[in-house]
C-alpha positions as CSV (number, residue, x, y, z in Angstrom):
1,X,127.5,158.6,46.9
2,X,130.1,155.6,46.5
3,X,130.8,153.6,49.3
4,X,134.5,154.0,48.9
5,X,134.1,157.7,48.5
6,X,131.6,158.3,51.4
7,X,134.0,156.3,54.1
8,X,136.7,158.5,53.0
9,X,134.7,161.9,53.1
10,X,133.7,160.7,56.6
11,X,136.5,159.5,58.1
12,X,138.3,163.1,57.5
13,X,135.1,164.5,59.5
14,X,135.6,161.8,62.4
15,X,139.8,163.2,62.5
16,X,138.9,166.6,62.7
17,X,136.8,165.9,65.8
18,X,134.1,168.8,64.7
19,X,136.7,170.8,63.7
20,X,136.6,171.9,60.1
21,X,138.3,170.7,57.0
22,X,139.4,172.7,53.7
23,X,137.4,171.7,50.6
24,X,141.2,171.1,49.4
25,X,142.4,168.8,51.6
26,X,138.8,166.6,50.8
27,X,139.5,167.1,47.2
28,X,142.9,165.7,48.4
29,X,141.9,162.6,50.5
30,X,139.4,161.8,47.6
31,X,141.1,162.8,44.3
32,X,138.5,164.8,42.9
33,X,137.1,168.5,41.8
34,X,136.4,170.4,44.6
35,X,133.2,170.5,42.3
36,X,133.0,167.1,43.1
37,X,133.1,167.9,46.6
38,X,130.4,170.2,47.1
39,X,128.2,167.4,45.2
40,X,129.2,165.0,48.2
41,X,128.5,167.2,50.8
42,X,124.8,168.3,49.4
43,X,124.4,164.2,49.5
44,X,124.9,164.0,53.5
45,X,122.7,167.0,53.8
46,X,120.2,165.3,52.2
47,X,120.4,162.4,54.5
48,X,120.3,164.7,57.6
49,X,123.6,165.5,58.0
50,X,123.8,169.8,59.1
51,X,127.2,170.9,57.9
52,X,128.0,174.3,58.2
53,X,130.4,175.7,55.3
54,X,132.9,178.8,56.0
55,X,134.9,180.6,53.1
56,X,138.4,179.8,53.6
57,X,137.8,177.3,56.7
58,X,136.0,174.3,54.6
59,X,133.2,172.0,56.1
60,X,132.6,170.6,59.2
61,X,129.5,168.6,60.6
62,X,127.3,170.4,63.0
63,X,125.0,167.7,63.9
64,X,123.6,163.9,62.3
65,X,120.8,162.9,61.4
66,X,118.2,161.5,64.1
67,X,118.1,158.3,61.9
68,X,120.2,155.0,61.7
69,X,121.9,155.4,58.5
70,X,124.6,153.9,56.6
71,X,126.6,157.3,56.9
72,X,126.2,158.3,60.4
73,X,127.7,154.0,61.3
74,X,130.1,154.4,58.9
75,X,131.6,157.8,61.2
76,X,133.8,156.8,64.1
77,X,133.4,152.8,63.4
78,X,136.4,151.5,64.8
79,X,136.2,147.9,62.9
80,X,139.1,147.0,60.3
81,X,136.0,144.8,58.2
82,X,133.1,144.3,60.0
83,X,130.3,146.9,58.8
84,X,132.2,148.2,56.5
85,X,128.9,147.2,54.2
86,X,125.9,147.8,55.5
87,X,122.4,147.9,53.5
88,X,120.2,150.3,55.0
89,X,116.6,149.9,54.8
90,X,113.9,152.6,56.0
91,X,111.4,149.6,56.3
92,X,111.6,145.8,55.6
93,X,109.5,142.3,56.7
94,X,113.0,141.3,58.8
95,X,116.6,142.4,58.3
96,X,117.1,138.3,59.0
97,X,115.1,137.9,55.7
98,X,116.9,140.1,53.9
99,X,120.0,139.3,55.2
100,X,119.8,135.6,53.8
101,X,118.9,137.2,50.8
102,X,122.1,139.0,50.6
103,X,123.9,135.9,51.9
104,X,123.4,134.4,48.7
105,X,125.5,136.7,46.6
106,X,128.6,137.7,46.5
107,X,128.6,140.5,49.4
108,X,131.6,140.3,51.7
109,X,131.7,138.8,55.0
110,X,130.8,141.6,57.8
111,X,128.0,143.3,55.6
112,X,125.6,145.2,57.7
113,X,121.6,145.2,57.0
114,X,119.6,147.7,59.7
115,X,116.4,148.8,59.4
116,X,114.5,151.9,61.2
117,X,111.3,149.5,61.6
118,X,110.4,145.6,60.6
119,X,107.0,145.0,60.2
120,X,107.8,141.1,60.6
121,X,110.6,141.4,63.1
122,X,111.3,137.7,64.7
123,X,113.1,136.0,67.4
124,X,113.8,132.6,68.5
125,X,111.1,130.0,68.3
126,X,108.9,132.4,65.6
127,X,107.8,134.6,68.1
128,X,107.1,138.3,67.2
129,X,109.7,141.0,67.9
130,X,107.9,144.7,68.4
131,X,110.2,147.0,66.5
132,X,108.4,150.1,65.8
133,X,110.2,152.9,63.5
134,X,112.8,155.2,64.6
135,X,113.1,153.5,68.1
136,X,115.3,150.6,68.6
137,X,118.2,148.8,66.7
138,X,117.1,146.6,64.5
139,X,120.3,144.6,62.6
140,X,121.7,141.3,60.9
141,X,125.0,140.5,60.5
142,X,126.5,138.2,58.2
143,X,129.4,136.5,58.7
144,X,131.4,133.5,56.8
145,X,133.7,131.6,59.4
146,X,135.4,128.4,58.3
147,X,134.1,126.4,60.6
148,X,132.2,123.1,61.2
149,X,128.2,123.6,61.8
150,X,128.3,122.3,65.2
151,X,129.8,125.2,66.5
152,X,128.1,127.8,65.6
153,X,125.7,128.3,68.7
154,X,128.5,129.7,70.1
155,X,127.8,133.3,67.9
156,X,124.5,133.6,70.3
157,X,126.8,133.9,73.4
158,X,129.1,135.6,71.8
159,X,126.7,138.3,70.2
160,X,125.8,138.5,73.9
161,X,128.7,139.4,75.7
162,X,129.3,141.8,72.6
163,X,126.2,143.6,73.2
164,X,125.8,143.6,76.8
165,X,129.6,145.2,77.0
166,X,128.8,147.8,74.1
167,X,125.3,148.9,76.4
168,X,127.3,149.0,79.5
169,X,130.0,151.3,77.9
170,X,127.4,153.4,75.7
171,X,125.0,154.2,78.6
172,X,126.9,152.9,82.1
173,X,123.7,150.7,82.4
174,X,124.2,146.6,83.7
175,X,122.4,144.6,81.9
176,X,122.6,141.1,82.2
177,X,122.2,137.8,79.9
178,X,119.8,135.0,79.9
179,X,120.5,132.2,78.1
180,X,120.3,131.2,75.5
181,X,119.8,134.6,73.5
182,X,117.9,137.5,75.4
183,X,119.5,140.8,77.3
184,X,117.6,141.5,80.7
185,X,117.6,144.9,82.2
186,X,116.2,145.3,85.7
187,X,114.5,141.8,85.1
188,X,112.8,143.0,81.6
189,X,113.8,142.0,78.2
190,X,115.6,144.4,76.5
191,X,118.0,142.4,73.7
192,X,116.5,139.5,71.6
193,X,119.5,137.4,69.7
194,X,118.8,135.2,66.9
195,X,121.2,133.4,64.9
196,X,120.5,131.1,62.1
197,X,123.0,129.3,59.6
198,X,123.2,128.4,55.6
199,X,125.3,125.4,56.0
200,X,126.6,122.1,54.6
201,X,126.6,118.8,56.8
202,X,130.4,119.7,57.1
203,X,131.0,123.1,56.4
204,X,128.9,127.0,57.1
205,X,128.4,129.0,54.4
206,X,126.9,131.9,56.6
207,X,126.2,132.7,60.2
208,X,123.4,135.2,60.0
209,X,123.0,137.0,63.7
210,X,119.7,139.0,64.1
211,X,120.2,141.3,66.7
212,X,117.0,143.4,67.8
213,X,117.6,146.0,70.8
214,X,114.8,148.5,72.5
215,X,117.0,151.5,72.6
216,X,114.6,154.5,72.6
217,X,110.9,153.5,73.2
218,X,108.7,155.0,76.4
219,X,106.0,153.0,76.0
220,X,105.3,149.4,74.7
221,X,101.8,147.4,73.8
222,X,99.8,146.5,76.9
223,X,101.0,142.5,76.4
224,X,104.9,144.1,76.9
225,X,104.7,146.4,79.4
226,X,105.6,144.0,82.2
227,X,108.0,141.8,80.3
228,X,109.7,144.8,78.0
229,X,111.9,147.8,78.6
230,X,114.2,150.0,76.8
231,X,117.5,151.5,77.1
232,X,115.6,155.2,77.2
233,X,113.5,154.2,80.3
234,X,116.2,153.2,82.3
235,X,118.5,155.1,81.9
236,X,116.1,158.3,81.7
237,X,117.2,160.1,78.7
238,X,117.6,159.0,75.1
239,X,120.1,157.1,73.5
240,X,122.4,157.5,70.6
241,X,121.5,154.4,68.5
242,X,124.3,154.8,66.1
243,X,126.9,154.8,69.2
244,X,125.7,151.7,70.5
245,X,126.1,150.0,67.4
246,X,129.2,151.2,66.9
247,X,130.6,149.4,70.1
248,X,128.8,146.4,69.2
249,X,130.4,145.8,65.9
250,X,134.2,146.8,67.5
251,X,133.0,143.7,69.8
252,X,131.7,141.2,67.8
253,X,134.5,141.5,65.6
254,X,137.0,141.5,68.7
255,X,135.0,137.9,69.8
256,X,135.0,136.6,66.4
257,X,138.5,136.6,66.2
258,X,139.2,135.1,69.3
259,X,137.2,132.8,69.0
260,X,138.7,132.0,65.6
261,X,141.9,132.1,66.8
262,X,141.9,130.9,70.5
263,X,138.9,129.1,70.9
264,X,135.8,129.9,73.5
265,X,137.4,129.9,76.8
266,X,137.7,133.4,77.3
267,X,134.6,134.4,75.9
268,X,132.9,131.5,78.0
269,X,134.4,133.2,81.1
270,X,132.9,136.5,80.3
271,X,129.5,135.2,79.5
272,X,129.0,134.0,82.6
273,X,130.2,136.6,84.1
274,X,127.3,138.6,82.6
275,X,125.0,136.1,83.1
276,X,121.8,136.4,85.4
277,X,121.0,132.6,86.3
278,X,124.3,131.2,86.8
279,X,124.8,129.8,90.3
280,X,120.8,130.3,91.2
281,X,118.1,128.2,91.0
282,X,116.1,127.8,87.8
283,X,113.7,125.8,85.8
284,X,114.2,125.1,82.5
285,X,111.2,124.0,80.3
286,X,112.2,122.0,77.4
287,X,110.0,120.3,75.0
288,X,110.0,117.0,77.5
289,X,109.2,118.6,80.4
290,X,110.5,121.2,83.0
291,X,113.4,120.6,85.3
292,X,114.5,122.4,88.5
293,X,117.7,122.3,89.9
294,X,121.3,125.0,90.1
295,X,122.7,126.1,86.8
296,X,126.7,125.2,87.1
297,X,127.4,127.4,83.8
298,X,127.9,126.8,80.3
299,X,130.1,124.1,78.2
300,X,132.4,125.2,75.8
301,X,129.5,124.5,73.1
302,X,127.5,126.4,74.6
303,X,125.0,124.2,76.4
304,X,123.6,125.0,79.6
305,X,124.4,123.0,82.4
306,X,121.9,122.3,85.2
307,X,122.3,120.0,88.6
308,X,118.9,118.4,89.3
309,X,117.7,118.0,93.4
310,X,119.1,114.6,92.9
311,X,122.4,115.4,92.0
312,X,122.3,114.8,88.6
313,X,123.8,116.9,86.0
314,X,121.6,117.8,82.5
315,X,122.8,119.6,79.6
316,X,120.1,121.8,78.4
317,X,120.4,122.4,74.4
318,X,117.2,124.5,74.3
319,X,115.1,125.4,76.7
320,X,113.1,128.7,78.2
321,X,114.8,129.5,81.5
322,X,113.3,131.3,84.5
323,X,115.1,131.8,87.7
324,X,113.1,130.8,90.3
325,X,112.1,133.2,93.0
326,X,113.0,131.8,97.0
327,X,110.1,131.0,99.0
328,X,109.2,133.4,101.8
């Protein structure tokens, strides 16, 4: 099914809010047969879609596939661009791999790749993400700002507040962010962000953002238990991956323009707001050592800024933070 064609064919589904709608008035919105039609509608069937048909009444969608596909995004995305194109992969090495890949060639800013499992998933520093099948969100986006490199560390807190506001609207959950790039949730990891650039000395060609959320696992590898949870564990009941995606893409491309437009300020102000470390006492282990001290906040590049026992203010760049826990 055509891109064009199947975001047309949806989007009359998603305004007749599971009401039906007349094989004419799709032949309508689409310009074709009512032949045609039919053809389209055996398509979403055979990616999971159960649509019950009615003589005289038309189509409507009963219920959607139990999958991530491009289809079941595409429904209800309130985003004038971003995922709009989105590559949808049952199983890949990374969607960050791929992603690059696409980077390359002429795909428009905003594309989309997901995957239901990576059997290389990554996240910052090399480290192995778990992202088992038909479980979690798995995602890169890739996007083209005209912008200098330096500034693009600012997509990781970004990415952040879009994601932690998308969970806490999705699921009423509060999940909170430690910088630089992970989502906790009662003090377990829950988010890993990871974004990497194809750039110039003077000018980014891409920003691609690897986004990797635990939506629906109840159970993780002995080495994760402690450190890991999921959206479904906390909340008690599982979660509509598709839904949450949907709000993070509305987000991020809410952020992106505003930071585009107006700079970081207000995006600074609501990152910190989410954050779990600011104001409390921290180390910060960096590849010269590990310093104690407050964390004041963040600049407006991003950099983490930490006040020392002796008063002395450091600007962490990178760095694995843990907030430290008061002494009895």
């Amino acid at each position: 099914m055509q891109s064009s064609v199947r975001q047309q064919l949806l989007s009359a589904f998603s305004k007749a809010d599971g009401g039906f709608v007349s094989g004419q008035a799709l032949a309508e919105i689409l310009g074709c047969s009512r032949t045609a039609i039919w053809k389209h509608i055996e398509a979403l069937r055979q990616e999971g879609f159960e649509l019950e048909a009615v003589r005289k009444k038309g189509y409507r969608i009963v219920s959607k596939p139990d999958k991530v596909t491009e289809n079941e995004i595409l429904i209800g995305l309130e985003t004038n661009w971003l995922g709009k194109e989105i590559v949808s992969l049952d199983t890949t090495d990374s969607t960050q791999k791929e992603a690059h890949r696409l980077a390359q060639e002429p795909f428009k800013e905003g594309t989309v790749v997901i995957a239901e499992e990576q059997t290389a998933g990554r996240g910052r520093m090399a480290r192995q993400w778990h992202s088992p099948k038909h479980t979690g969100i798995w995602m890169s986006v890739i996007l083209k700002p005209e912008l200098p490199p330096y500034k693009a560390p600012q997509f990781t807190l970004l990415t952040a507040v879009s994601v932690v506001e998308a969970i806490r609207e999705v699921t009423g959950l509060q999940p909170e962010i430690k910088w630089p790039n992970d989502i906790l949730l009662n003090g377990k990891k829950l988010t890993g962000i990871l974004t990497e650039l194809q750039a110039d000395a003077d000018r980014i060609h891409s920003v691609i953002i690897g986004i990797g959320i635990n939506v629906n696992q109840l159970k993780f590898p002995e080495e994760l238990k402690e450190i890991a949870t999921s959206l479904a564990i906390e909340k008690g009941e599982k979660i509509s991956r598709s839904h949450i995606i949907q709000e993070i893409l509305k987000r991020l491309e809410h952020y992106y323009h505003l930071y585009i437009e107006e700079g970081f300020s207000d995006i600074k102000r609501r990152w910190e707001r989410y954050a779990l470390s600011i104001g409390k006492r921290i180390s910060a282990r960096t590849v010269t050592g590990v310093l104690h001290g407050k964390a004041l906040g963040i600049t407006e590049e991003g950099v983490l800024k930490l006040l020392d026992d002796e008063g002395v203010i450091h600007n962490i760049y990178s760095a694995d933070i843990e907030v430290e826990k008061k002494a009895d």
